[in-house]
C-alpha positions in Angstrom: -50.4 6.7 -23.4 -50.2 3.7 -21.2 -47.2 4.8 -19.5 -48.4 8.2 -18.7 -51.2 7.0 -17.4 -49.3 4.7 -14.9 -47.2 7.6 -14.1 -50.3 9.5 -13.4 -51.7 7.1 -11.2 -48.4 6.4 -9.4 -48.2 10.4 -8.2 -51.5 9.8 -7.2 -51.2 6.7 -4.6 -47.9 8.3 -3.8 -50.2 12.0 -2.5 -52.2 9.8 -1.3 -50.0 7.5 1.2 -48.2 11.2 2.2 -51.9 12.7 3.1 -52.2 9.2 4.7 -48.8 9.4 6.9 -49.8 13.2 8.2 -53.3 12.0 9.1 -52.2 8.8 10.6 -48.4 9.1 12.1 -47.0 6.2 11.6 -45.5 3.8 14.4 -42.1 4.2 15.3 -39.7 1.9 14.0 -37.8 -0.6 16.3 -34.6 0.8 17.7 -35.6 4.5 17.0 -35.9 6.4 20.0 -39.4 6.8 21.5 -39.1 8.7 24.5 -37.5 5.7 26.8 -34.9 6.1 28.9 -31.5 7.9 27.9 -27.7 7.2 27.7 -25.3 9.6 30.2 -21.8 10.5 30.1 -19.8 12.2 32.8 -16.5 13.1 31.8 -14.6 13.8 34.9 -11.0 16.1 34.0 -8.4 15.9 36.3 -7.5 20.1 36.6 -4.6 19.8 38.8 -1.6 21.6 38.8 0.6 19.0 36.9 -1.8 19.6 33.9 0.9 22.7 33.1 3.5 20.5 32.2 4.0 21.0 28.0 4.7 17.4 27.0 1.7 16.6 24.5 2.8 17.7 20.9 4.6 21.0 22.2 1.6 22.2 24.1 0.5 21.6 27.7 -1.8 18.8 29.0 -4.3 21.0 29.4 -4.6 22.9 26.2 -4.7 19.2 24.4 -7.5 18.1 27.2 -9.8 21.5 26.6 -9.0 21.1 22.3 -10.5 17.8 22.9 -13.5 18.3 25.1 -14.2 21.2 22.6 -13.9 18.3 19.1 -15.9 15.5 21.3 -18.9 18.2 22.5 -19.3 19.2 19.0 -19.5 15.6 17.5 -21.4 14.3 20.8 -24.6 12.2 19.3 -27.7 14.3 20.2 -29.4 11.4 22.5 -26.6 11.2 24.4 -27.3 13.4 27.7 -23.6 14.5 28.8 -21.6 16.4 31.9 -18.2 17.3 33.0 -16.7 17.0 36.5 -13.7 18.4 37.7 -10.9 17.7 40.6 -8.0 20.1 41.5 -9.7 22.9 39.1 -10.2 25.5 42.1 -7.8 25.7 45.5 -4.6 26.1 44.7 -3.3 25.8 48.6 -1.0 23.3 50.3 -4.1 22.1 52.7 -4.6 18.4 51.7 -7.6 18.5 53.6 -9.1 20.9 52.1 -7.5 19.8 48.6 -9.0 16.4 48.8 -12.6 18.2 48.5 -11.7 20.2 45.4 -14.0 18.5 43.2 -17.5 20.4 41.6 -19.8 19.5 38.7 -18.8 21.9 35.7 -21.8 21.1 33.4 -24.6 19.1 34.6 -25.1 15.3 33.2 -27.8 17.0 30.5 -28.8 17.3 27.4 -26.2 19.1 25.8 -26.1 23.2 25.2 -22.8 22.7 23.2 -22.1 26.4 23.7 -22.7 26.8 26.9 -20.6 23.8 27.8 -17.9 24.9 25.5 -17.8 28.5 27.6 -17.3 26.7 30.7 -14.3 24.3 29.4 -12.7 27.6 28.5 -12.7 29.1 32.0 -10.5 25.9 33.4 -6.9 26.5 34.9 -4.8 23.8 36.2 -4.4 24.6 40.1 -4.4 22.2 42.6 -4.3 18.6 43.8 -5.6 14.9 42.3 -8.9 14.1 44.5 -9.2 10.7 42.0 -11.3 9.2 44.7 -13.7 11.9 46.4 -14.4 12.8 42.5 -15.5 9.1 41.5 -17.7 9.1 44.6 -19.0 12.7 43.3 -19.3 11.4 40.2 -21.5 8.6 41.0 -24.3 10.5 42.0 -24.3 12.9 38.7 -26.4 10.9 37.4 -30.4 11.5 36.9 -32.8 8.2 37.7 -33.7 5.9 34.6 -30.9 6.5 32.2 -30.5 3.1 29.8 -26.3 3.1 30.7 -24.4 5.3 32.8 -20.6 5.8 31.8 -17.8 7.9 33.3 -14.9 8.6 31.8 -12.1 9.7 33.8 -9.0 11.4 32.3 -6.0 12.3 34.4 -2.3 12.7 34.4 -1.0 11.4 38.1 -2.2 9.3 40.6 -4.4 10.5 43.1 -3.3 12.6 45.9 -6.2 11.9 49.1 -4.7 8.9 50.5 -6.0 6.3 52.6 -9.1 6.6 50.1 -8.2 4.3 47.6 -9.8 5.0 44.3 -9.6 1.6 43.4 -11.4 0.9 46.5 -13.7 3.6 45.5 -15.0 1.7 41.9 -15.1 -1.6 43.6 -17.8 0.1 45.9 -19.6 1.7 43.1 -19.4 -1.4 41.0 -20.7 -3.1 44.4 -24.1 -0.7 44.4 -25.0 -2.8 41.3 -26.2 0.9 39.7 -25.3 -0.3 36.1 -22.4 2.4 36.1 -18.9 1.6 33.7 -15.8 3.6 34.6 -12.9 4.2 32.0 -9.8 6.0 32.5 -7.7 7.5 29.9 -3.9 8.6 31.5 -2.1 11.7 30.1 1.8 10.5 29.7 1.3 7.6 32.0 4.0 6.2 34.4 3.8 2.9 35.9 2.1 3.6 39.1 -0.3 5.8 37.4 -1.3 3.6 35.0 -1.7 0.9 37.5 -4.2 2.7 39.6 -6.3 3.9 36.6 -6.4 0.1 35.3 -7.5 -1.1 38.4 -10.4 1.5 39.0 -11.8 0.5 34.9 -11.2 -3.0 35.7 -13.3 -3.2 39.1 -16.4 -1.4 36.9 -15.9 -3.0 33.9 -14.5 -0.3 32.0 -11.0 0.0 30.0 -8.0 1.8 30.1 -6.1 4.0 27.3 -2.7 5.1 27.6 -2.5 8.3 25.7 0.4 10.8 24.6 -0.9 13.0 21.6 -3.6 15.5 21.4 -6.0 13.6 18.6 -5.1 10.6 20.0 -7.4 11.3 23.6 -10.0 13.1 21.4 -10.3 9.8 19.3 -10.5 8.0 22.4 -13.1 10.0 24.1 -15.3 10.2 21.2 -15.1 6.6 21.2 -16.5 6.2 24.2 -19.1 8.8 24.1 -20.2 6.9 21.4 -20.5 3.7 22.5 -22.7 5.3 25.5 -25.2 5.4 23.3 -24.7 1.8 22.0 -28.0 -0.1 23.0 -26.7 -2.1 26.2 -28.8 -4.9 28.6 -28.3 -3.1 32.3 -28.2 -6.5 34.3 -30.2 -6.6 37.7 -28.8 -6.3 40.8 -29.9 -8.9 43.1 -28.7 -10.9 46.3 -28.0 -14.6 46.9 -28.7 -16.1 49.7 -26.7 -18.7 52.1 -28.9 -21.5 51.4 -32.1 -22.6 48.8 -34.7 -22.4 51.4 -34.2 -18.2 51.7 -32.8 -17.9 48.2 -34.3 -14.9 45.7 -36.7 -16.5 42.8 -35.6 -14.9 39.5 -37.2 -15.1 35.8 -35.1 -15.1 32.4 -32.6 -12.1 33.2 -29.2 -10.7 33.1 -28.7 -10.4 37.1 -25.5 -8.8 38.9 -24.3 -9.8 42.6 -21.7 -10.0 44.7 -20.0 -13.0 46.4 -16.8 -13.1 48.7 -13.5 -15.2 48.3 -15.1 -19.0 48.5 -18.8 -18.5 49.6 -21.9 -20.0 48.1 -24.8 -17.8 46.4 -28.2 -19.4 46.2 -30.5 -18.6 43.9 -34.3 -20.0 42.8 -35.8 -20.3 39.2 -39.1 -22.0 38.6 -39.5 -24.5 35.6 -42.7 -25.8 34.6 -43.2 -29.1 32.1 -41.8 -29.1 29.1 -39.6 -25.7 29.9 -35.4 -25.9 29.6 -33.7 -23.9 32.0 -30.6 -22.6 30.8 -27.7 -20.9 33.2 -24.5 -19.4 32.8 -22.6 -17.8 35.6 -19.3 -15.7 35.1 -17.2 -14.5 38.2 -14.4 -11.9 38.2 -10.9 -11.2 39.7 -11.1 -7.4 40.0 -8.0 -7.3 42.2 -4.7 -9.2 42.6 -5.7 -13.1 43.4 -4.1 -16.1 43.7 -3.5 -18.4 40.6 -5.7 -21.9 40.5 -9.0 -21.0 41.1 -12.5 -22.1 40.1 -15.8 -21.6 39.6 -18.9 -24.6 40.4 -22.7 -23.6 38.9 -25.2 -26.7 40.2 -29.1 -27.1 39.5 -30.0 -29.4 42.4 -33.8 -29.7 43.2 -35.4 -28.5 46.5 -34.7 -31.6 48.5 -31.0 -31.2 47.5 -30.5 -33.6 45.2 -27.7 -32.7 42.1 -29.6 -32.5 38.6 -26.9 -30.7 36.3 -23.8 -29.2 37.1 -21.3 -27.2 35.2 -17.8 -26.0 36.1 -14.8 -24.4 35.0 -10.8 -23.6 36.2 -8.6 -21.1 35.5 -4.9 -20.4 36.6 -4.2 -17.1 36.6 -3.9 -16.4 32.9 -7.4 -15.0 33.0 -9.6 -12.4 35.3 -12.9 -14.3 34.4 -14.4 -17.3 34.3 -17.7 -18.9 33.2 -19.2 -21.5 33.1 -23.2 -22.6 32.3 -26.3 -25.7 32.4 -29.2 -26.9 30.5 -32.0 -28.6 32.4 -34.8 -29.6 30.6 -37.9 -30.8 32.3 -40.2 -32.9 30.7 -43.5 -32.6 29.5 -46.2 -34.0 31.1 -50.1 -34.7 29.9 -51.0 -34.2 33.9 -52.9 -31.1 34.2 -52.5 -30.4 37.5 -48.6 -30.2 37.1 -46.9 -27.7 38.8 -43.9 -25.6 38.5 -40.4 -27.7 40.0 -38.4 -25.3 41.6 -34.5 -25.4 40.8 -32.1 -24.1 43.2 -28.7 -22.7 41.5 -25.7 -22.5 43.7 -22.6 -20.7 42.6 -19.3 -21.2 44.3 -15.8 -19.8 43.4 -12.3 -21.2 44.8 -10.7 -17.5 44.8 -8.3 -16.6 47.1 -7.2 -13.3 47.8 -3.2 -12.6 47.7 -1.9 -11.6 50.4 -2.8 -7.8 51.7 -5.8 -7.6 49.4 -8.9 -6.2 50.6 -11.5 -9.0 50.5 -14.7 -6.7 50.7 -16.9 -5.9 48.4 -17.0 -9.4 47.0 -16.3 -10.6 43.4 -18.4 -9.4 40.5 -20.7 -12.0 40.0 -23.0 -12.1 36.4 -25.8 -14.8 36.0 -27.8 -15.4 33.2 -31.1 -17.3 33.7 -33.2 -18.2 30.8 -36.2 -20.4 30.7 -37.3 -21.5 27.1 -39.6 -24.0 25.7 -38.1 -27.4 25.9 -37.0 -29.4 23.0 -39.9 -31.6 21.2 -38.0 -34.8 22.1 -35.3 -36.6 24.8 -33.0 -36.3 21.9 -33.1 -33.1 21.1 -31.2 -32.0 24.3 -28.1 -32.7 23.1 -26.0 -34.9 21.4 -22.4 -33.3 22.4 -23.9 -29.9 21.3 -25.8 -31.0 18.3 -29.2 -31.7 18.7 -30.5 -32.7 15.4 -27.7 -31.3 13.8 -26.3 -35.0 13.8 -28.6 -35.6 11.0 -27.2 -33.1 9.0 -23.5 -34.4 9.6 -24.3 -37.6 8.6 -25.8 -36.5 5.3 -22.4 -34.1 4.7 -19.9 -37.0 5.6 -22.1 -39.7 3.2 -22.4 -37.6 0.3 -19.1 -36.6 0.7 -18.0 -40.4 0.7 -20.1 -41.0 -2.4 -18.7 -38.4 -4.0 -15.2 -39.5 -2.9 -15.7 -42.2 -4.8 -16.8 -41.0 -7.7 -14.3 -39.2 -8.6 -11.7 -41.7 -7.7 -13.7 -43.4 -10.4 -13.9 -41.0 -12.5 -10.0 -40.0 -12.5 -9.3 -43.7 -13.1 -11.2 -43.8 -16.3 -9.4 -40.6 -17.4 -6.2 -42.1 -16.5 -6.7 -45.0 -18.7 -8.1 -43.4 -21.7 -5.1 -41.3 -21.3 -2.3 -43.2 -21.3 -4.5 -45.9 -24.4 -4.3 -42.5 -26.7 
């Protein structure tokens, strides 16, 4: 009787917490989407004429390209808003001019009518020439204002055909716009030029690049990346240094993005109130050919120009980025009228270009400012990285010296009962 009764009551709270839920909708959980900005995906195909050639598991290029578009639409997560851009897909003439502007937007960067997209992968025919460049710039622009990340994914089987314009040239600019936008670049039966180019165009943005040969393997690749589109990111802010402190942005706690040439100096303000750390990292990039030996210098200093904290780090060659990072904590104070200090940071690198490399835009730059409650105490800065974790140490290394001993006692004791029996 008892039982049933609690089962009774049990169907009853649970009616009434359903009846509860459809009059009162609940609140949306954290990370489940609530109407804020989407990711977008452009896959950009490379329709040229070489596309023909039947080197991928006994079929063409293109046949193993449209068999995975048509796989990596259908498995596509649904708040991922997606497009396709081609190059070489429509004049098949010997007019590079004209060739180099054979580039159009095949679905729109959308959300997705699988169907409908599938329909127009199935018209393609490889024709013409490899606009890599003109395409990227295309690209660039597919995108609709607000998305959370912006990815291309470029997937081609030669190197690009429209010279002077450099596609590599082409991502360092986009990169350089500070728009938030990753490039990666998948090559069909790469050579070595070829897969040169298309690492250097993912490297400049960011992005990665996959050599591929077999028909599931670009479909795994793809999917991959579509996928990680929708992976929740942190789009840093584009912002400017300046030549000195006096003229330099103020920024808050943020992931900011910048450019700075071979050598120069970036300024940059952060305001810290009593009893505030300021913490700062800075990474720089080689996203072309440098020279080896190089280094990068991140100061606090105050207004007046006098050094508070600095942190550095070197690299020769072995590397494409370096970081380095501070901690400045400013301390509390029982004066009301206290203000704000400001702290100028001041980035510089030691790059040097190699010889015949293009020196503008300027190196990726990444800085992270955050400005957190300072520690309770002096000593709770740091001690070599461990704050009050010394404390803890020192209680590990004596207990594990008592114990030490014990045991060496205790093994003794055995010993000698031992060998008396």
């Amino acid at each position: 009787m008892i039982t049933r009764k609690r089962r009774v009551a049990g169907v009853c709270a649970l009616l009434a917490a359903l009846t509860a839920g459809i009059a009162f909708p609940v609140a949306a959980v954290a990370g489940e989407p609530t109407g804020q900005a989407t990711p977008q995906v452009d896959l950009v195909l490379d329709v040229s004429g070489s596309m023909r050639t039947a080197d991928i598991d006994g079929g063409t290029r293109m046949a193993a390209a449209k068999q995975a578009f048509n796989e990596v639409l259908d498995a596509t997560p649904e708040e991922v808003q997606l497009g396709i851009r081609t190059l070489g897909a429509n004049y098949p003439g010997d007019n590079q001019k004209t060739g180099c502007k054979d580039t159009a937007q095949l679905y729109p960067v959308s959300t997705l009518d699988r169907t409908e997209a599938k329909t127009q992968v199935a018209t393609l025919s490889p024709t013409g020439w490899t606009p890599i460049g003109p395409a990227l710039l295309k690209a660039a622009d597919d995108f609709t204002d607000g998305a959370s990340s912006k990815r291309i994914v470029l997937i081609s089987d030669g190197e690009d055909t429209c010279a002077p314009l450099d596609p590599c040239e082409v991502a360092r600019e986009i990169a350089a716009k500070g728009i938030g936008l990753t490039i990666d670049t998948l090559g069909l039966v790469p050579n070595t030029k070829m897969r040169r180019q298309l690492s250097c165009i993912a490297e400049a943005t960011g992005g990665t690049y996959t050599s591929v040969e077999h028909a599931d393997e670009l479909t795994d690749r793809v999917n991959q990346l579509v996928d990680r589109a929708a992976d929740p990111v942190v789009t840093p802010v584009a912002t400017e240094g300046a030549g000195s402190c006096a003229t330099a942005p103020t920024l808050k706690s943020g992931l900011y993005t910048d450019r700075e040439e071979f050598a120069e100096q970036r300024w940059y303000r952060v305001d810290v109130d009593p009893g505030q750390e300021l913490r700062a990292s800075v990474s720089v990039g080689a996203d072309r050919a440098v020279n080896p030996s190089y280094g990068v210098l991140l100061r606090a200093v105050t207004a007046h120009g006098r050094e508070i904290v600095r942190g550095e780090a070197g690299g020769n060659g072995r590397t494409d980025v370096i970081a380095t990072g501070l901690r400045y904590p400013k301390a509390d104070t029982d004066d009301e009228d206290a203000t704000a200090e400001t702290v100028c940071l001041q980035v510089t690198n030691s790059f040097s270009a190699a010889s015949g490399v293009k020196t503008t835009p300027g190196l990726p730059l990444e800085l992270t400012v955050d400005v957190v409650d300072g520690p309770s105490k002096a000593g709770d800065v740091a001690s070599f990285g461990l704050g009050r974790g010394w404390w803890l140490l020192g209680a590990l290394i004596l207990t594990g010296f008592v114990a030490g001993l014990l045991w060496g006692w205790l093994s003794r004791w055995r010993l000698a009962v031992w060998r008396t029996n």
